[in-house]
TIDO-449197 format. One record per atom (N, C-alpha, C): residue in three letters; x, y, z. Coordinates in steps of 0.1 Angstrom, whole numbers, plus 5000, padded with zeros to 4 digits. Example, Ala and Ser with C-alpha at 12.3 -4.5 7.8 and 13.67 -1.06 7.14 Angstrom:
BEGIN
ala513249435078
ala512349555078
ala513249675078
ser512849785071
ser513749895071
ser512950005079
END
This chain:
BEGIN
unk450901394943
unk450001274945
unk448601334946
unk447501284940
unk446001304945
unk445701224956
unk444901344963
unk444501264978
unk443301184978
unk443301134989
unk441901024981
unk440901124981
unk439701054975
unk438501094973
unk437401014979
unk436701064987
unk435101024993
unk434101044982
unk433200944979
unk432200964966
unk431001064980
unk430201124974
unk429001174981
unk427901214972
unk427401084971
unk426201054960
unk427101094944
unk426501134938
unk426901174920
unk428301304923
unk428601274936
unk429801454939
unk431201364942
unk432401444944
unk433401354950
unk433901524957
unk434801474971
unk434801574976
unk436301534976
unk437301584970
unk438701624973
unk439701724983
unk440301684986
unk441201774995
unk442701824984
unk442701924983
unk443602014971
unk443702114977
unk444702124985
unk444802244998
unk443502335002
unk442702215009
unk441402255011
unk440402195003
unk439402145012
unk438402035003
unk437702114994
unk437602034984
unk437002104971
unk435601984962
unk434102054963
unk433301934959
unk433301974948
unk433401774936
unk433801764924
unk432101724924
unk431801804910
unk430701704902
unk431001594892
unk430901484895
unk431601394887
unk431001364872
unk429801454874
unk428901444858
unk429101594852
unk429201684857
unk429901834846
unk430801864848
unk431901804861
unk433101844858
unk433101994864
unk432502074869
unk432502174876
unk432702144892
unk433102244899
unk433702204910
unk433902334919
unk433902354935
unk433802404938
unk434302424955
unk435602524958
unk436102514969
unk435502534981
unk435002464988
unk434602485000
unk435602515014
unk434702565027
unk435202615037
unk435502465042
unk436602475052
unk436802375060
unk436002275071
unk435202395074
unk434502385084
unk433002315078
unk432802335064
unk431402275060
unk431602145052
unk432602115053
unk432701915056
unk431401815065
unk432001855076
unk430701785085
unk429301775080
unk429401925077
unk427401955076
unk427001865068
unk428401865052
unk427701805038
unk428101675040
unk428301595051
unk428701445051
unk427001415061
unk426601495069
unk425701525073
unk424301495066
unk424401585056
unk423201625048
unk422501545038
unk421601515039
unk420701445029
unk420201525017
unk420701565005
unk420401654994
unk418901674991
unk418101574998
unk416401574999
unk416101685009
unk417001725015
unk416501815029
unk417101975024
unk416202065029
unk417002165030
unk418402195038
unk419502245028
unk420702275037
unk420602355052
unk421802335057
unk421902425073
unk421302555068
unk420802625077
unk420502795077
unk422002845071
unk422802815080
unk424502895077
unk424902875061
unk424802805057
unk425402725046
unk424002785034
unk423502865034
unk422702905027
unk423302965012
unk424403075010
unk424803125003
unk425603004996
unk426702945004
unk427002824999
unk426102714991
unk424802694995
unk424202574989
unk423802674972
unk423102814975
unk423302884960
unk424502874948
unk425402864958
unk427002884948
unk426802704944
unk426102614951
unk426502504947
unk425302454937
unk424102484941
unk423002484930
unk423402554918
unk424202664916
unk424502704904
unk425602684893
unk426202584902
unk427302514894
unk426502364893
unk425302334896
unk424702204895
unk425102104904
unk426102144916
unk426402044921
unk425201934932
unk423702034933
unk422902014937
unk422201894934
unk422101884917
unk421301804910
unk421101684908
unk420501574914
unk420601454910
unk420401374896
unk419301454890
unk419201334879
unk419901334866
unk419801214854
unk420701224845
unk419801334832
unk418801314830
unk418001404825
unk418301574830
unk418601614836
unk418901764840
unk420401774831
unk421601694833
unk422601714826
unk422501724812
unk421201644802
unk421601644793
unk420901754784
unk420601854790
unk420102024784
unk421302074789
unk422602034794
unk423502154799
unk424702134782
unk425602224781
unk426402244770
unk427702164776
unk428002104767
unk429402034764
unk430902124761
unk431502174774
unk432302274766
unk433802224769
unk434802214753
unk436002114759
unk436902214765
unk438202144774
unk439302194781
unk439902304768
unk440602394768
unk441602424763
unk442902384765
unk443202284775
unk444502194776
unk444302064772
unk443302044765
unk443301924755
unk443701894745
unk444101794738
unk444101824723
unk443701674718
unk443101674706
unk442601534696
unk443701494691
unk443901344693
unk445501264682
unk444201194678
unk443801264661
unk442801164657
unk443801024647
unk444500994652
unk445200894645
unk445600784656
unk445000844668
unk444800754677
unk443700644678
unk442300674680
unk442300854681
unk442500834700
unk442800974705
unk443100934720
unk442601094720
unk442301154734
unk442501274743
unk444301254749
unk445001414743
unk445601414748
unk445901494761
unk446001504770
unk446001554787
unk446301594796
unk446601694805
unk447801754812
unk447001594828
unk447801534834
unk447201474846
unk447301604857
unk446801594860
unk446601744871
unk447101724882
unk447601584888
unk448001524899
unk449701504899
unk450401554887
unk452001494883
unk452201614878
unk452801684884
unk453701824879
unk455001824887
unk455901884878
unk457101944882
unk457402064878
unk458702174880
unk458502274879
unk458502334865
unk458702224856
unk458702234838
unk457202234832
unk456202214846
unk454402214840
unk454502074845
unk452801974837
unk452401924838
unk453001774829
unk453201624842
unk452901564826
unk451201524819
unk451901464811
unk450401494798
unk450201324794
unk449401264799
unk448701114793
unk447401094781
unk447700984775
unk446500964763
unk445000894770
unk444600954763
unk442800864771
unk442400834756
unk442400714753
unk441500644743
unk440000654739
unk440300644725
unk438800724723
unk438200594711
unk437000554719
unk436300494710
unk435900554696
unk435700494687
unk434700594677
unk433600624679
unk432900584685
unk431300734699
unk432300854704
unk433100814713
unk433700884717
unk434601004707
unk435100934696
unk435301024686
unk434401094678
unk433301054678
unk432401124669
unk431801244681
unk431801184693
unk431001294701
unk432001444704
unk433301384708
unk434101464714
unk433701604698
unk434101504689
unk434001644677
unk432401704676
unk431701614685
unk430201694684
unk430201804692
unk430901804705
unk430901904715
unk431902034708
unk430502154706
unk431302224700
unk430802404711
unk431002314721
unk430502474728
unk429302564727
unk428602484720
unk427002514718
unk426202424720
unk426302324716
unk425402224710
unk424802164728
unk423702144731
unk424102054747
unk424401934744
unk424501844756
unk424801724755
unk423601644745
unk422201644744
unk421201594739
unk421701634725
unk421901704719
unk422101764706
unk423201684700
unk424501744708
unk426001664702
unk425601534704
unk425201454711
unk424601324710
unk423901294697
unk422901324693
unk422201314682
unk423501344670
unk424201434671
unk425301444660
unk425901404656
unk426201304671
unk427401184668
unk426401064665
unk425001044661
unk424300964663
unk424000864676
unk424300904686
unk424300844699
unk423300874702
unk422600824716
unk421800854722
unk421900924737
unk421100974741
unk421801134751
unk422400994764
unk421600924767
unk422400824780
unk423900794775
unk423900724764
unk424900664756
unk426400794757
unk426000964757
unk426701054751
unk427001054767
unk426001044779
unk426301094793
unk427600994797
unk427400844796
unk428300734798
unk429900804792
unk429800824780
unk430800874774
unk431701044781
unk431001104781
unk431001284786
unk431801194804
unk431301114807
unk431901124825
unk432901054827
unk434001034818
unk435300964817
unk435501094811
unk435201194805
unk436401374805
unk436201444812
unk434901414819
unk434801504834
unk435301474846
unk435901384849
unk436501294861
unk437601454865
unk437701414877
unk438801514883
unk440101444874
unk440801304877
unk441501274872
unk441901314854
unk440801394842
unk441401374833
unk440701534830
unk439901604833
unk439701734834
unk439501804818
unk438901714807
unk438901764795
unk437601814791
unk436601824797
unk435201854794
unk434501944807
unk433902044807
unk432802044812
unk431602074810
unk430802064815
unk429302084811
unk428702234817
unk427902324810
unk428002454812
unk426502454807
unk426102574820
unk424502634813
unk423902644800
unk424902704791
unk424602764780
unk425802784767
unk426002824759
unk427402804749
unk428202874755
unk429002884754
unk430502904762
unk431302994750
unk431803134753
unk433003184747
unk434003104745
unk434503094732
unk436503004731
unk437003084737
unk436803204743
unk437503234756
unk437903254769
unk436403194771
unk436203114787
unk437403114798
unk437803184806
unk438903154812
unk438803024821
unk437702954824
unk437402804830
unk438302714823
unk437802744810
unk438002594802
unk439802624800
unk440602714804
unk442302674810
unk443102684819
unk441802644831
unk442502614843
unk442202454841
unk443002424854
unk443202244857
unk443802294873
unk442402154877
unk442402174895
unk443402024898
unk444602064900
unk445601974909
unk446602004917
unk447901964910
unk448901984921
unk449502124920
unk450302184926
unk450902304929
unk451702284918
unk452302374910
unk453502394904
unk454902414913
unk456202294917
unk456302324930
unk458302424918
unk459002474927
unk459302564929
unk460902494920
unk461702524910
unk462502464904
unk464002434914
unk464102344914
unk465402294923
unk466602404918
unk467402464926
unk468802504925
unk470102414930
unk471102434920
unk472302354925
unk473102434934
unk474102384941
unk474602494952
unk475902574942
unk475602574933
unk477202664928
unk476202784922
unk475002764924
unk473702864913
unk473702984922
unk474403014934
unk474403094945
unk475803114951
unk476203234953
unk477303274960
unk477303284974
unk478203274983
unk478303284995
unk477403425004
unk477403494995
unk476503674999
unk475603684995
unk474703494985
unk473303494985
unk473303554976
unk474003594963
unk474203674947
unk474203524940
unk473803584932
unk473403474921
unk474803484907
unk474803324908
unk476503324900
unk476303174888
unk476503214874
unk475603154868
unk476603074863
unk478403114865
unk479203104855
unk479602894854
unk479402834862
unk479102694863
unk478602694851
unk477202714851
unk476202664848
unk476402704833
unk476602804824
unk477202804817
unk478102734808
unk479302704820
unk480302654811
unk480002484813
unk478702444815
unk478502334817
unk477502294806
unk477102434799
unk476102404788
unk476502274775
unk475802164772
unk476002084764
unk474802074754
unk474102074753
unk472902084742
unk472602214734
unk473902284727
unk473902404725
unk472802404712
unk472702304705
unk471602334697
unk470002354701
unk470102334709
unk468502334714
unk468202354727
unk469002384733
unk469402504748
unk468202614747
unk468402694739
unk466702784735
unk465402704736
unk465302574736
unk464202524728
unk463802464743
unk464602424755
unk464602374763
unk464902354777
unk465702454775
unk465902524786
unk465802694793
unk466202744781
unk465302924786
unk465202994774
unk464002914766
unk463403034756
unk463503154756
unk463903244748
unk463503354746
unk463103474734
unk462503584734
unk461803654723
unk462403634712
unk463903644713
unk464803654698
unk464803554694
unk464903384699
unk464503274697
unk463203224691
unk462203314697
unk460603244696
unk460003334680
unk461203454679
unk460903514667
unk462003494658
unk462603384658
unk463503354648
unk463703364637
unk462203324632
unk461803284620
unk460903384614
unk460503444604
unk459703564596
unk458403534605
unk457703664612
unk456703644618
unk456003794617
unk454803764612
unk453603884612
unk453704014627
unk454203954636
unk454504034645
unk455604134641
unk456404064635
unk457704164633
unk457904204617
unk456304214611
unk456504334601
unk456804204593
unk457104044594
unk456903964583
unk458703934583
unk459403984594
unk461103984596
unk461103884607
unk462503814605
unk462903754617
unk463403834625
unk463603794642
unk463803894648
unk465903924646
unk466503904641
unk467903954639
unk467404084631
unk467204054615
unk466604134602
unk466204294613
unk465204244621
unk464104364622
unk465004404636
unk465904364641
unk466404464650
unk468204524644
unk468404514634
unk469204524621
unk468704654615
unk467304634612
unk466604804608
unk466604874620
unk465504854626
unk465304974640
unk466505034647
unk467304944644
unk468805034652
unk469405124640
unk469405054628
unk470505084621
unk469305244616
unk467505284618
unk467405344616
unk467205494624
unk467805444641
unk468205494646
unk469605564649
unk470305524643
unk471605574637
unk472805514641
unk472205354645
unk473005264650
unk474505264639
unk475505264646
unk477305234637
unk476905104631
unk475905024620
unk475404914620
unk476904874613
unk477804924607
unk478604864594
unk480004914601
unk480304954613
unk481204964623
unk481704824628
unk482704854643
unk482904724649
unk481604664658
unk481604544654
unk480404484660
unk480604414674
unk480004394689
unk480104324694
unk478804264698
unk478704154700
unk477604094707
unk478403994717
unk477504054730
unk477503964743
unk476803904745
unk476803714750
unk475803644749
unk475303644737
unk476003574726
unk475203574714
unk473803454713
unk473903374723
unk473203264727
unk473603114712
unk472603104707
unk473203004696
unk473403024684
unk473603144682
unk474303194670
unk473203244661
unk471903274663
unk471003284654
unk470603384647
unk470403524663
unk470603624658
unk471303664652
unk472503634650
unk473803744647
unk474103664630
unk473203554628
unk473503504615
unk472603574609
unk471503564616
unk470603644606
unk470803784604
unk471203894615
unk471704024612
unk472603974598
unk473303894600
unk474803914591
unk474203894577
unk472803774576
unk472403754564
unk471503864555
unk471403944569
unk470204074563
unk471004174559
unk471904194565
unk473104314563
unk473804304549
unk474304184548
unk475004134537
unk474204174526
unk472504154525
unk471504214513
unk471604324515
unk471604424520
unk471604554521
unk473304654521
unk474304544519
unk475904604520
unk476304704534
unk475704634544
unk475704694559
unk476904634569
unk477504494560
unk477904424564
unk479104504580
unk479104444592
unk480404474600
unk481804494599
unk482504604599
unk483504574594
unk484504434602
unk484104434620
unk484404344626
unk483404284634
unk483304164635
unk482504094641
unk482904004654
unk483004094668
unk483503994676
unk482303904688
unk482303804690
unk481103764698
unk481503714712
unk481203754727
unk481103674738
unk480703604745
unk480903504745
unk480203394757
unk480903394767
unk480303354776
unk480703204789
unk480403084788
unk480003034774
unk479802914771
unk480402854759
unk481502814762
unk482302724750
unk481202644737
unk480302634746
unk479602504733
unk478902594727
unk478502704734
unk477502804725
unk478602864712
unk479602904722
unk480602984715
unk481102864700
unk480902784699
unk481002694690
unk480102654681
unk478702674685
unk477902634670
unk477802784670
unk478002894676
unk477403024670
unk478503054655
unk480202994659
unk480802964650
unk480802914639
unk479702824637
unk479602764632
unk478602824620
unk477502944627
unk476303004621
unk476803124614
unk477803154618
unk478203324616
unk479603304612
unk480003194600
unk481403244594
unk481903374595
unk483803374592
unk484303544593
unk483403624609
unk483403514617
unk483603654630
unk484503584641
unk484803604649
unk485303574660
unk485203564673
unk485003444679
unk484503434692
unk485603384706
unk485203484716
unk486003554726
unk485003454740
unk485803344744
unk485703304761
unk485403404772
unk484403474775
unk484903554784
unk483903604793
unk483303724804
unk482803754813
unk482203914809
unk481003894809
unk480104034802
unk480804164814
unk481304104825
unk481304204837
unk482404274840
unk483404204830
unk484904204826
unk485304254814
unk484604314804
unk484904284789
unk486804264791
unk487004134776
unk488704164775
unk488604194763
unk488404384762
unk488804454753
unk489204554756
unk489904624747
unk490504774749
unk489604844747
unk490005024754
unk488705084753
unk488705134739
unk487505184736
unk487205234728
unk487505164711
unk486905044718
unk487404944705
unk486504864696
unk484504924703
unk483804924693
unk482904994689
unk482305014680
unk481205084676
unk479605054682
unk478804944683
unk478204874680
unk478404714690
unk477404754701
unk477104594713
unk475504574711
unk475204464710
unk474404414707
unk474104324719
unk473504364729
unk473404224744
unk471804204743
unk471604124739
unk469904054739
unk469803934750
unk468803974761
unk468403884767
unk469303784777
unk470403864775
unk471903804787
unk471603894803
unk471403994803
unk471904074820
unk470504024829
unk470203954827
unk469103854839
unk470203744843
unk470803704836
unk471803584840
unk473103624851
unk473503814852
unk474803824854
unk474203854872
unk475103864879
unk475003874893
unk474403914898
unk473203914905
unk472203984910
unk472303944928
unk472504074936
unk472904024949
unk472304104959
unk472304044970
unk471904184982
unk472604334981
unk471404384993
unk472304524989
unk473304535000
unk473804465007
unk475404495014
unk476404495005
unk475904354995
unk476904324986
unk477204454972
unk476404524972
unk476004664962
unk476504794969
unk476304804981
unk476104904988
unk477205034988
unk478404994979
unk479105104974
unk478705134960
unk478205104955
unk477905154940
unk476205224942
unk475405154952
unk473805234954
unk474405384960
unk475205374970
unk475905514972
unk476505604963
unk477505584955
unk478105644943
unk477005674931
unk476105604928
unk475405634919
unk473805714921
unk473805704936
unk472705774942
unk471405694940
unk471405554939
unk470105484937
unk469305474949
unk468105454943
unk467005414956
unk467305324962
unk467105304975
unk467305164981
unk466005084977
unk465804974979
unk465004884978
unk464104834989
unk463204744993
unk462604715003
unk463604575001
unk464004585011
unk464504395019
unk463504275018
unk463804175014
unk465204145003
unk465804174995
unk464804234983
unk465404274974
unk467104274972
unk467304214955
unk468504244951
unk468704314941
unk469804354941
unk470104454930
unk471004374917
unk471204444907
unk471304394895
unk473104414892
unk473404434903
unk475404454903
unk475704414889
unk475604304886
unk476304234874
unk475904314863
unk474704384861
unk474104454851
unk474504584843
unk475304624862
unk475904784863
unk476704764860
unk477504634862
unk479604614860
unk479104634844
unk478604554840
unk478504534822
unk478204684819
unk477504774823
unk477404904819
unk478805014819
unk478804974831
unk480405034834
unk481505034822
unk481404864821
unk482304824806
unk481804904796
unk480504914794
unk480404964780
unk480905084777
unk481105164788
unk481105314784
unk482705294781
unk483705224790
unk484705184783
unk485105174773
unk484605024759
unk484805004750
unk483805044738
unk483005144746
unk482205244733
unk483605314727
unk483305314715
unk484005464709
unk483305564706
unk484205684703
unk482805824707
unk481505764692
unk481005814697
unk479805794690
unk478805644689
unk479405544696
unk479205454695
unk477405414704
unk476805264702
unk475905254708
unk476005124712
unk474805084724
unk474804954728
unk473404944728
unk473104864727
unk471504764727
unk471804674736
unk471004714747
unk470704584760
unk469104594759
unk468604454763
unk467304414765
unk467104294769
unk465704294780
unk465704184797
unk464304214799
unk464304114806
unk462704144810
unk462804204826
unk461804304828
unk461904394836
unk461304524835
unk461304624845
unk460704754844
unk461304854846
unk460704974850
unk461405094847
unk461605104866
unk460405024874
unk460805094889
unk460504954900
unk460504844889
unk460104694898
unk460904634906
unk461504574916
unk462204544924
unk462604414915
unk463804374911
unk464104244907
unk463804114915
unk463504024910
unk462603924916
unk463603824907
unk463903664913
unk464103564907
unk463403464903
unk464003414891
unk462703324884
unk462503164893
unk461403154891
unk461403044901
unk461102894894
unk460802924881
unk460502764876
unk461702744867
unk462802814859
unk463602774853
unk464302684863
unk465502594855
unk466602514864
unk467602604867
unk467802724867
unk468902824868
unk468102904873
unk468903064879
unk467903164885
unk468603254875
unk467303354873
unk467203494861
unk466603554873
unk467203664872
unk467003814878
unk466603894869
unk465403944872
unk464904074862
unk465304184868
unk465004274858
unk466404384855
unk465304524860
unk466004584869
unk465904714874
unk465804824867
unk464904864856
unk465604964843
unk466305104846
unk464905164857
unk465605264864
unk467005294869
unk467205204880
unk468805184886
unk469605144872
unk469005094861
unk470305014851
unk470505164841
unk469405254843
unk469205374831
unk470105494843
unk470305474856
unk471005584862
unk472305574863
unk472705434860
unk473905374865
unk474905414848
unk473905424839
unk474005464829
unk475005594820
unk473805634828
unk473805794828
unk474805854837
unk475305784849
unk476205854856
unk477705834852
unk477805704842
unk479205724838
unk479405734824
unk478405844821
unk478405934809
unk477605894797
unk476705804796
unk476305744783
unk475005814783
unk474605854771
unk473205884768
unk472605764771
unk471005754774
unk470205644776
unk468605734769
unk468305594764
unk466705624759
unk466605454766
unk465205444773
unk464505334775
unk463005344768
unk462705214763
unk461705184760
unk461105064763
unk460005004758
unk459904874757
unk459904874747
unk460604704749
unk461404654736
unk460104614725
unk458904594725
unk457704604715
unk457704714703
unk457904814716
unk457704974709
unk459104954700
unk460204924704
unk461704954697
unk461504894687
unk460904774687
unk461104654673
unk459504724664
unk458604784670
unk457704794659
unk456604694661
unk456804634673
unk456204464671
unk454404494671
unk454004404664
unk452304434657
unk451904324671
unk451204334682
unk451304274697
unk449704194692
unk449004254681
unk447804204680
unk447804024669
unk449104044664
unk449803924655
unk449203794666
unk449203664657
unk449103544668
unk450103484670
unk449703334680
unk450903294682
unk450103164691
unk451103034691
unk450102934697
unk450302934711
unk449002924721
unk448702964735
unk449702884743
unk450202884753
unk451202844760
unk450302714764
unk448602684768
unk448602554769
unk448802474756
unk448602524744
unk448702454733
unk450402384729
unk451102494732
unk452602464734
unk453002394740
unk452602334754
unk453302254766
unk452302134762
unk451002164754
unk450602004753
unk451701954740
unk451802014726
unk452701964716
unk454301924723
unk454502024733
unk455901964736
unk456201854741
unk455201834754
unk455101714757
unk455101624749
unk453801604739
unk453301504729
unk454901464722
unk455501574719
unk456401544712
unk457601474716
unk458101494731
unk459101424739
unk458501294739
unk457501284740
unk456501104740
unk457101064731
unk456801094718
unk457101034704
unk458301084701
unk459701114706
unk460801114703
unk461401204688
unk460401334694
unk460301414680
unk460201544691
unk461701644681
unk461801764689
unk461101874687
unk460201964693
unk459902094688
unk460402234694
unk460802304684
unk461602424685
unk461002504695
unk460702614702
unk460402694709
unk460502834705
unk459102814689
unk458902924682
unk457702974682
unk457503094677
unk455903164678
unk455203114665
unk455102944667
unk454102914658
unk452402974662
unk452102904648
unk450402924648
unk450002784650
unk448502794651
unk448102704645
unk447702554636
unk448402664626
unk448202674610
unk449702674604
unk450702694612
unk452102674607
unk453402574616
unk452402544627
unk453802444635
unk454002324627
unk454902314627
unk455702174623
unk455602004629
unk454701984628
unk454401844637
unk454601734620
unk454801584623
unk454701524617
unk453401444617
unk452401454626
unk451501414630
unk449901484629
unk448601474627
unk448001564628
unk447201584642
unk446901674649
unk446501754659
unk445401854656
unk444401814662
unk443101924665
unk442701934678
unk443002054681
unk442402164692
unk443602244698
unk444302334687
unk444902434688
unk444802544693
unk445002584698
unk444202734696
unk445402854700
unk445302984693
unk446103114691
unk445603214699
unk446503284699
unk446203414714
unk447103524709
unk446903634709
unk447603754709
unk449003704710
unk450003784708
unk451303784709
unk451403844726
unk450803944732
unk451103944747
unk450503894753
unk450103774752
unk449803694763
unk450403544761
unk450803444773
unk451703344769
unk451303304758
unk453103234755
unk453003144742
unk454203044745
unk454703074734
unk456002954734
unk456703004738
unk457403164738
unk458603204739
unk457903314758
unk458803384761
unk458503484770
unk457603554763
unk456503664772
unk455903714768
unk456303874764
unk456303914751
unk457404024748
unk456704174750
unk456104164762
unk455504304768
unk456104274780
unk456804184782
unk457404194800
unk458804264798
unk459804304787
unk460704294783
unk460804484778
unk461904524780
unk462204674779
unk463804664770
unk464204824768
unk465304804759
unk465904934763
unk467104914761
unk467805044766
unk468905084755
unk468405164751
unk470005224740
unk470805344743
unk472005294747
unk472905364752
unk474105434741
unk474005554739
unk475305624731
unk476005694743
unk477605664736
unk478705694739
unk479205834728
unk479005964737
unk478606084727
unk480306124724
END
């Protein structure tokens, strides 16, 4: 909820965990101390401020919150949100409300746009000032100010007004001053009695197996599904098909994949392998999700899919060549260390600082592997995580993910015999990190937009220039591949290749 607001002359002063004065004409804004409420309810802006409040009244003269007249605004630059976007077929502003968040982001409202309003918004181009873009849109600079103070409002946060032209990479123009992002609800089966994290419910309760990735926990192999300049112009199955197999991966051995998620990777390996005569001789696949375990059947004719528990394998030993686990051991048990505390002994790991949990579920699956390796064999695991970071749980998904210990997961490794190389998983795949990809605000505005209009979008590393909308959209914008986007960000993520010598 927004708290009310007190007008104070052309300013509004908000309370947003701690009062904050709004300029209601540039849309800049500025947190104040608690304690200097009084003075500025006090103060007549014709007078000089308190002696104390001196540095304060600077910080506030320089964001213009000082200024009374309308003539002073209209020499300042028009610079838009980066969480906006144009539906010129509205034409409308589309919005995050800064006041209505849940732990999935913001929701997102249309503001109607005259044609002034359409002609100016496309005049504000981060140079031009308001007098200028006015003239551009053929308006007149009062006519452009009337217009400009319905996107500057606290309530819709799409414009502000700036000294001078503004970088498109401004880190202002993609913040938004509202509610907290509050903290994603857990069900009580998402937790075990020793406070370890137990996902197997939740899993076998999965129903939307087609678009589960798209909607509930994206991830890199997902967001690179599709041929992408990051990955050398490969989907991500293809291009982790080469790097292993030119690592001396058993690629045309027995295959396993644990957690194959919706079948996508392992169709595409199968469709890249098949051009190259790499093909598996056996292909067997694990879930804990019947519905996944069912369209992945569906993607990946001639293989076989096994009900079962990454922590458990039900196979005999030494009965593959070739495990393939992408982006599954954040899901498997992650618990206190009482709950650990015979395996941090036996394996000689560092203790952790309290709370901290450890990645148990991570270690049983390693355990397994050295089991169902055959000599020579290898496994490919990869999670987001580090080499010496304390595992932390995710707090905005509807499920909890544990990030992965790499150290403890590379010793636990190593102690029951397997060779280990860690990397990050960028370095393993080759991935080009300078490639683009559309910015995570650009992403959560189209998704939203798209839930509005009853139209799905995938949870891919589109562009700009390549998403799939039915609709047209202006004010996109691209960002490096490591920094957000659609999918996880694929420098948080490491890879471990384990041979069985």
């Amino acid at each position: 909820m927004k708290p009310p607001a007190c007008c104070h002359h052309r300013v509004a002063c908000l309370d947003v965990d701690g009062p904050v004065l709004w300029h209601l004409g540039t849309g800049r804004h500025l947190r104040l101390p608690a304690d200097a409420i009084a003075d500025l309810d006090g103060w007549d802006p014709g007078r000089p401020p308190p002696a104390r409040w001196l540095p304060l009244a600077r910080r506030m003269a320089a964001l213009h919150l000082l200024e009374p007249g309308r003539d002073d605004l209209a020499r300042l630059v028009p610079a838009r949100s980066r969480l906006v976007l144009l539906l010129p077929d509205g034409p409308a502003l589309w919005h995050p409300d800064p006041w209505t968040r849940d732990a999935g982001g913001h929701a997102y409202r249309s503001l109607p746009l005259s044609p002034d309003g359409l002609a100016l918004w496309r005049a504000c181009n981060g140079s031009r000032t308001v007098a200028q873009a006015a003239r551009t849109a053929g308006l007149d600079p009062d006519r452009g100010l009337d217009l400009l103070r319905a996107w500057t409002h606290p309530d819709v946060q799409a414009l502000q007004l700036r000294d001078g032209p503004v970088r498109p990479t401004e880190p202002g123009l993609a913040r938004l001053l509202g509610a907290a992002r509050p903290v994603a609800p857990r069900s009580a089966d998402q937790h075990g009695p020793d406070g370890g994290t137990t996902l197997g419910a939740f899993h076998a309760d999965i129903r939307d197996a087609a678009t589960h990735f798209d909607d509930v926990e994206p991830t890199v192999a997902h967001a690179f599904g599709r041929p992408h300049p990051a990955l050398q112009g490969q989907p991500y199955g293809a291009r982790l098909h080469d790097v292993l197999r030119a690592r001396g991966a058993p690629v045309t051995g027995r295959l396993l994949e644990i957690g194959p998620g919706d079948g996508e990777l392992g169709a595409t390996w199968r469709e890249h392998a098949r051009a190259l005569g790499t093909l598996p001789a056996h292909h067997l696949r694990l879930d804990a999700s019947p519905a996944l375990l069912a369209l992945q059947a569906e993607r990946q004719p001639g293989t076989v899919g096994i009900l079962g528990d990454a922590t458990a394998l039900p196979l005999p030993d030494a009965s593959v060549d070739l495990v393939v686990c992408n982006e599954v051991v954040a899901d498997l048990p992650a618990v206190p260390r009482a709950a650990a505390a015979d395996r941090i002994a036996r394996f000689g790991l560092a203790p952790l600082p309290d709370p901290a949990r450890y990645n148990l579920g991570a270690w049983q699956l390693v355990e397994q592997l050295a089991r169902v390796l055959a000599p020579g064999g290898m496994a490919f695991l990869s999670e987001f995580g580090d080499v010496d970071e304390a595992p932390t749980e995710t707090r905005f998904l509807g499920h909890p993910e544990v990030s992965i210990h790499f150290g403890h997961l590379a010793a636990v490794a190593a102690a029951v015999g397997l060779q280990v190389e860690r990397l990050p998983l960028p370095a393993l795949l080759g991935m080009d990190l300078t490639a683009r990809w559309l910015s995570r605000p650009s992403y959560e505005a189209l998704r939203a937009l798209c839930r509005a209009r009853g139209h799905h979008l995938q949870a891919r590393a589109w562009t700009a220039d390549d998403v799939d909308l039915p609709w047209p959209v202006e004010g996109l914008w691209d960002v490096p591949v490591h920094q957000d986007g659609a999918g996880p960000v694929p420098t948080r993520f490491q890879a471990l290749l384990l041979r069985r010598p």
